[in-house]
C-alpha positions as CSV (number, residue, x, y, z in Angstrom):
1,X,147.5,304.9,155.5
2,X,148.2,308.4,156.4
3,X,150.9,309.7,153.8
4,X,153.8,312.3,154.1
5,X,156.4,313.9,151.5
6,X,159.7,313.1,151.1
7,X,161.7,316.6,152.1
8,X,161.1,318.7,148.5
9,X,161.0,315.8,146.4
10,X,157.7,315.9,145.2
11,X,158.0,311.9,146.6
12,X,155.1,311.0,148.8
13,X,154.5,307.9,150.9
14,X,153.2,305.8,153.4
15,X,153.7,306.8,157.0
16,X,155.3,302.8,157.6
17,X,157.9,301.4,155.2
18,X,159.3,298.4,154.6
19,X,162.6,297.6,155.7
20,X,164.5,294.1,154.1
21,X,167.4,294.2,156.0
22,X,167.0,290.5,157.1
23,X,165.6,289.6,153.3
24,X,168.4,286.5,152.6
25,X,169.6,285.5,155.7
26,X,168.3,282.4,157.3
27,X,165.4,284.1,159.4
28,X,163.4,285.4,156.1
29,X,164.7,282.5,153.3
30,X,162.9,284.5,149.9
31,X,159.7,282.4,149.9
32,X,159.1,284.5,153.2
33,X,160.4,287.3,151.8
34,X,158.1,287.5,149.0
35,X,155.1,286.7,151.3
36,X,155.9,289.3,153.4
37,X,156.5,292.2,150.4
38,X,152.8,291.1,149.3
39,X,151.0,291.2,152.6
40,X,153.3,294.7,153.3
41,X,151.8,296.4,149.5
42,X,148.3,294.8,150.5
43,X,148.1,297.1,153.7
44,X,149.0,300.2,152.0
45,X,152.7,299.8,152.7
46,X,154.4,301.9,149.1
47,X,158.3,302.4,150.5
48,X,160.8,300.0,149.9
49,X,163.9,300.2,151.2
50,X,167.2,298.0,150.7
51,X,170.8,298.3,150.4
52,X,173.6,296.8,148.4
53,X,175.3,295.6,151.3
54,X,171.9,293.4,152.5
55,X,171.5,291.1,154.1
56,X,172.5,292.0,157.5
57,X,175.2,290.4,159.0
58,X,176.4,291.4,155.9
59,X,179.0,289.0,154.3
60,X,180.7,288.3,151.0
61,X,178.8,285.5,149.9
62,X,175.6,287.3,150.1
63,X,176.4,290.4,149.5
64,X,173.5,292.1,146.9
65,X,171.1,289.3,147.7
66,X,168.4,291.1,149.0
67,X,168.2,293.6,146.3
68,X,168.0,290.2,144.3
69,X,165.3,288.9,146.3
70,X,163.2,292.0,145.8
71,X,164.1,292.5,142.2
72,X,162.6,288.6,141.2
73,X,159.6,289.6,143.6
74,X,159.1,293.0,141.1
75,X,159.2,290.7,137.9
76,X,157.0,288.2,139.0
77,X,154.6,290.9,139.6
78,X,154.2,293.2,136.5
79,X,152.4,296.4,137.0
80,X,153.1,296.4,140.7
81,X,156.7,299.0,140.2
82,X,154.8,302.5,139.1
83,X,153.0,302.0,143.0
84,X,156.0,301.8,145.2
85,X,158.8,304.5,146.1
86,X,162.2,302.2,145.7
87,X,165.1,303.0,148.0
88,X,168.3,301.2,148.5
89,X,172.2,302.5,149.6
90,X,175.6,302.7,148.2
91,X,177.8,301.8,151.0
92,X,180.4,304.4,152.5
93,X,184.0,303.6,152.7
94,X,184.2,300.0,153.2
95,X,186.5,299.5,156.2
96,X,185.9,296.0,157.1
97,X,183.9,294.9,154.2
98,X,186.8,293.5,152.1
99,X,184.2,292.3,149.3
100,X,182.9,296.0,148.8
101,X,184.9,297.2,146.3
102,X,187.9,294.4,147.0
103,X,188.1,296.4,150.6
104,X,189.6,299.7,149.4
105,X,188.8,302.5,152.1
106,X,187.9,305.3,149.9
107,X,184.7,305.5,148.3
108,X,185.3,308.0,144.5
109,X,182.6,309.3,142.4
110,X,182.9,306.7,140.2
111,X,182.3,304.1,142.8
112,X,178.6,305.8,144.0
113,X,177.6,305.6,140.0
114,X,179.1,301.8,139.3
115,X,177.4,301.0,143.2
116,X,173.8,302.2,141.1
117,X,174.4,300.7,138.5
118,X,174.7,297.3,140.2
119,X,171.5,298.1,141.9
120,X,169.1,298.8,139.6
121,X,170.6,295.3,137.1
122,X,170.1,293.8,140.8
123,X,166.5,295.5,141.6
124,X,165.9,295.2,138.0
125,X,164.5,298.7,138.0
126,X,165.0,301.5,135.4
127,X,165.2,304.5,138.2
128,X,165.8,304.0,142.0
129,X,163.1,306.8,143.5
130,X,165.3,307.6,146.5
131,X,169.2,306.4,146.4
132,X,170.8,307.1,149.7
133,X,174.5,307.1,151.4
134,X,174.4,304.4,153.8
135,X,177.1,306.2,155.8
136,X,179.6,308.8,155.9
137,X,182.5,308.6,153.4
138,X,184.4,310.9,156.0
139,X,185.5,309.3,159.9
140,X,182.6,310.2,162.3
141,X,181.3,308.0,165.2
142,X,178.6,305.4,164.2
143,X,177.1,302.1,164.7
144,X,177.4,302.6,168.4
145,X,180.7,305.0,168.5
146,X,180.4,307.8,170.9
147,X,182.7,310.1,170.3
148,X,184.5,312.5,167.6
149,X,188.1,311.7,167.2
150,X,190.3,314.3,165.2
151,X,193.1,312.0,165.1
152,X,191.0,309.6,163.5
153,X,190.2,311.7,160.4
154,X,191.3,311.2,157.1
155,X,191.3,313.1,153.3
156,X,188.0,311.2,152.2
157,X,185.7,312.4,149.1
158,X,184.8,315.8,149.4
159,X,181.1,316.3,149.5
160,X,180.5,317.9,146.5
161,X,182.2,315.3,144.8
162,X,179.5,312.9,146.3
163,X,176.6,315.3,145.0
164,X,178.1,316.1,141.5
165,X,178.1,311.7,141.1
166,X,174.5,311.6,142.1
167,X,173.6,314.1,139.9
168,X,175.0,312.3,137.1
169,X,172.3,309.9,138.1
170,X,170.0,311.9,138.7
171,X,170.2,313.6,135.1
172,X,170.5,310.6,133.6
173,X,167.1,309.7,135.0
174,X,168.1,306.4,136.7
175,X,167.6,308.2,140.5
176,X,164.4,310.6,141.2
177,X,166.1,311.7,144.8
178,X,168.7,311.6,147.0
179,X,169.5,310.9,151.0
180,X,171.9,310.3,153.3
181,X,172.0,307.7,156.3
182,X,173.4,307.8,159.7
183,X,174.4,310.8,159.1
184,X,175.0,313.8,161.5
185,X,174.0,317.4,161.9
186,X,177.4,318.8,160.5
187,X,176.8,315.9,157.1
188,X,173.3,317.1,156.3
189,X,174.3,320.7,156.8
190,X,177.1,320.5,154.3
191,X,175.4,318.4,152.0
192,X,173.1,321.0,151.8
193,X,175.7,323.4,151.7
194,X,177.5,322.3,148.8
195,X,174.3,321.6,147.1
196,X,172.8,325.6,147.0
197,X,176.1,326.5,146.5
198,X,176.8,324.7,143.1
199,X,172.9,323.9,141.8
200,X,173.4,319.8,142.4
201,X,170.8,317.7,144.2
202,X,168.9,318.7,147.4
203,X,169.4,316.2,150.1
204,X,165.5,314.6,150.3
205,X,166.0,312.4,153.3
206,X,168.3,311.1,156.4
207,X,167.8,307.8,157.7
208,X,169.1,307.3,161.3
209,X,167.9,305.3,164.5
210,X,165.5,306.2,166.3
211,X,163.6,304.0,168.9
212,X,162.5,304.6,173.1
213,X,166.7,303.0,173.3
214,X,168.1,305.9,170.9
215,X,166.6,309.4,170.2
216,X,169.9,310.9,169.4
217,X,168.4,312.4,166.8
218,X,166.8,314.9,169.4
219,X,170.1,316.4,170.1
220,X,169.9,318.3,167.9
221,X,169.3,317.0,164.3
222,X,166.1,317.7,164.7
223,X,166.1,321.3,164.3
224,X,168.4,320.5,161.1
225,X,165.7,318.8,159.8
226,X,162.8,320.5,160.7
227,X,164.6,324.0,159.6
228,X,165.5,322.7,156.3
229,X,162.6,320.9,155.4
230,X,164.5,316.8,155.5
231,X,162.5,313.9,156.0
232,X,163.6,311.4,158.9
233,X,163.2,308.1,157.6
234,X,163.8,306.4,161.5
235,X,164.9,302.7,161.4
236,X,165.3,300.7,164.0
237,X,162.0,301.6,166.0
238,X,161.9,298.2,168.0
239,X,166.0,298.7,168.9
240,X,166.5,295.5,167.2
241,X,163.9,293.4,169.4
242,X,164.9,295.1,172.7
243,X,161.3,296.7,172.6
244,X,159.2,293.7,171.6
245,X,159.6,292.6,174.9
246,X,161.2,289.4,173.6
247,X,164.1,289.5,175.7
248,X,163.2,290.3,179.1
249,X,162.6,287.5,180.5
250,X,166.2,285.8,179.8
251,X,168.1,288.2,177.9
252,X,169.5,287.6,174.8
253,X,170.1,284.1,174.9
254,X,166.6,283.3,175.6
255,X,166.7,279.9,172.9
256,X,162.8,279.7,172.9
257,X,162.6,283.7,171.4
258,X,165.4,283.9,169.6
259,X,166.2,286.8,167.4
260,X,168.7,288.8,165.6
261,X,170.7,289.9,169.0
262,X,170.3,285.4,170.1
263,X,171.4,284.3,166.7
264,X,174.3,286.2,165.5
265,X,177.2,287.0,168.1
266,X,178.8,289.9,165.8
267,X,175.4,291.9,166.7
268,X,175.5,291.5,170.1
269,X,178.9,292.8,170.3
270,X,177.1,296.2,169.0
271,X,174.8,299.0,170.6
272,X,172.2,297.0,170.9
273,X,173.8,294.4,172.9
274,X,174.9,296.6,176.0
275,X,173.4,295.7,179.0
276,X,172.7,299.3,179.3
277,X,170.4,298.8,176.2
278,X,168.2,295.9,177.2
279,X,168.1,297.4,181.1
280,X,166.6,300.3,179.4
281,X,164.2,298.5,176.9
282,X,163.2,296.7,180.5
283,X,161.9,299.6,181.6
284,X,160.0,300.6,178.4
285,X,158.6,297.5,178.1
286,X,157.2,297.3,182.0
287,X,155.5,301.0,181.4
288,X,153.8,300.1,178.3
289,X,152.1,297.2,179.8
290,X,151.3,299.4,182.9
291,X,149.1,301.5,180.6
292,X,147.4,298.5,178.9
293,X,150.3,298.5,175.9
294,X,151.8,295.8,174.3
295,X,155.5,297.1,174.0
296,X,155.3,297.0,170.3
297,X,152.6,299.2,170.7
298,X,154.3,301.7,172.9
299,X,157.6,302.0,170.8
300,X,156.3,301.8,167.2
301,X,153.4,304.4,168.5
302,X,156.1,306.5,170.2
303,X,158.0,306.4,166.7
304,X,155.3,306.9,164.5
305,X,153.3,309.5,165.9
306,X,157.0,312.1,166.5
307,X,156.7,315.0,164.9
308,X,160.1,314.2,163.8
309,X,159.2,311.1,162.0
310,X,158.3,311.2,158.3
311,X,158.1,307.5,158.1
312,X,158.6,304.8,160.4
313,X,161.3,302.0,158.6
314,X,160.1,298.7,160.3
315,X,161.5,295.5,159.6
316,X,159.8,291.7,160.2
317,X,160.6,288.1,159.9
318,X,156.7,287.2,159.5
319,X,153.7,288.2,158.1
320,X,152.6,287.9,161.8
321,X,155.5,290.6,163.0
322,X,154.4,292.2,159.9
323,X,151.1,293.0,161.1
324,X,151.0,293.0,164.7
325,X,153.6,296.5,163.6
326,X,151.2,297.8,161.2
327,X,148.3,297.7,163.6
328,X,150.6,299.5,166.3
329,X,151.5,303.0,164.5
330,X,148.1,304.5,165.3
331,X,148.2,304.0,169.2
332,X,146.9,307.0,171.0
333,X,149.5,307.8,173.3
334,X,148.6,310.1,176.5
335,X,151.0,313.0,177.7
336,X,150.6,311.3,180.7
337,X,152.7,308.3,179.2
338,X,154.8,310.8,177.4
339,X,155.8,312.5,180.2
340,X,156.6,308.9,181.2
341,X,158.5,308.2,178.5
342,X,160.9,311.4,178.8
343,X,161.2,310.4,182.7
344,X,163.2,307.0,181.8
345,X,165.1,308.6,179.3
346,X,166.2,311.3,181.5
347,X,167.5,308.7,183.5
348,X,169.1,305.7,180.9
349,X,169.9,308.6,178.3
350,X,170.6,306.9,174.9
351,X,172.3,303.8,176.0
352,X,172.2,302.0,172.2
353,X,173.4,305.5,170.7
């Protein structure tokens, strides 16, 4: 598999990663799990990436498990840790997640190095290679938000407070790098800020959407990233099913293909469950199969092969999914079907932004 660095890290991987997201809930039960972690390493996949809010829907009862789940996969399997770059998340300010940290708002210092902590006993790792923000600490719009609301902002942790805690990790050797996720172009410009400023850890990596549904990342983060050398780990490449196809038939209800949208009503409520979303991933879908595409092929292809992209995140619920995505990322893709491409976007826009 063709390989790519990490920002300034010195971290290299795999162009595909692995992401676990669904590791613990009742489509991928850990048998599965473990299955699919095997088949992924087999194939050349070497990033991991978790969270300690996993699985998603996240709840209280699971809360951890899938950094659990990969952790008794890594012990079963000595030998098999010094090949793969580890990533997982502290959460940002909990908001509705009463059970992270008994529901207090405001994520402190000490909170990002406990939140580690708890991960590596979970992951039952000695360093995490690439320890990451899961989102802002401060108000911005996400997980479908549109727009910036200065009334809605609050005193939250200052930034360099965030980078001073992970370099407390970071010295102490139990993180090699750090990241952010779903982050903007103001966050990553003044984590970088703050870090030249006062000689603390170099952001390494952003994680963020991006799929044929959502190139927000276009607007602009791009250049942020490109300028300041910041790898885009892009999740979400198959806009949570939209782009398999799956649903166009009979929508997200569809009981014979049922997926993440079909199964749990909190998700549908989200980005990906507007109607603008799926009438977009319609379209897609129909021009990848004009050209002789599955639409797997088309979006993972379109994702992979960005110049944007460092690595592609994808996550699966069988080692059929697993593969079927793994033979997609090297799809020639014509300008002709480019141009395509940028034509149905110019007209849907980013409907699951």
């Amino acid at each position: 598999m063709e390989r790519t660095a990490l920002g300034s890290s010195g971290i290299e991987v795999g162009k595909v990663g692995l992401g676990t997201m669904t590791f613990g809930e009742r489509q991928v039960d850990e048998r599965t799990a473990h299955a699919i972690l095997d088949r992924a390493v087999e194939r050349g996949v070497d990033l991991i990436d978790t969270a300690e809010m996993y699985p998603v829907p996240p709840s209280a009862e699971r809360f951890g498990e899938t950094e659990r789940i990969i952790g008794r996969w890594l012990a079963q399997r000595p030998g098999l840790r010094h090949r793969l770059v580890l990533a997982t998340k502290v959460s940002g300010a909990a908001r509705a997640y009463h059970w992270i940290r008994n529901g207090r708002a405001a994520l402190e210092a000490a909170d990002i190095v406990a939140a580690c902590e708890a991960s590596l006993q979970r992951l039952g790792t000695e360093v995490i290679d690439l320890y990451q923000i899961h989102w802002p600490v401060r108000h911005v719009p996400m997980f479908g938000g549109v727009y910036f609301d200065p009334a809605k902002d609050k005193p939250a942790l200052a930034v360099q407070a965030q980078l001073e805690a992970l370099a407390r990790l970071v010295q102490a050797g139990k993180v090699r790098a750090v990241g952010l996720s779903n982050e903007t172009p103001w966050g990553v410009m003044a984590f970088l800020r703050e870090a030249e400023r006062h000689g603390l850890p170099r952001v390494a990596t952003v994680q963020n959407p991006y799929c044929l549904v959502n190139r927000v990342v276009d607007n602009g983060l791009d250049e942020v990233l490109h300028r300041e050398q910041v790898a885009l780990l892009a999740y979400s490449p198959l806009g949570f099913g939209l782009l398999t196809g799956k649903y166009d038939e009979r929508g997200l209800d569809d009981p014979a293909r049922p997926g993440r949208l079909a199964l749990f009503d909190s998700m549908k409520q989200q980005r990906w469950g507007r109607p603008e979303s799926l009438a977009a991933a319609r379209r897609y879908n129909a021009l990848a199969r004009a050209h002789g595409l599955s639409p797997v092929q088309l979006a993972l292809a379109f994702c992979c092969r960005n110049w944007r992209v460092a690595c592609t995140l994808i996550g699966v619920t069988s080692l059929g999914q697993l593969d079927d995505c793994l033979d997609a990322w090297h799809t020639p893709l014509s300008s002709e079907l480019l141009e395509a491409i940028d034509g149905i976007r110019w007209e849907t826009r980013d409907p699951a932004q």
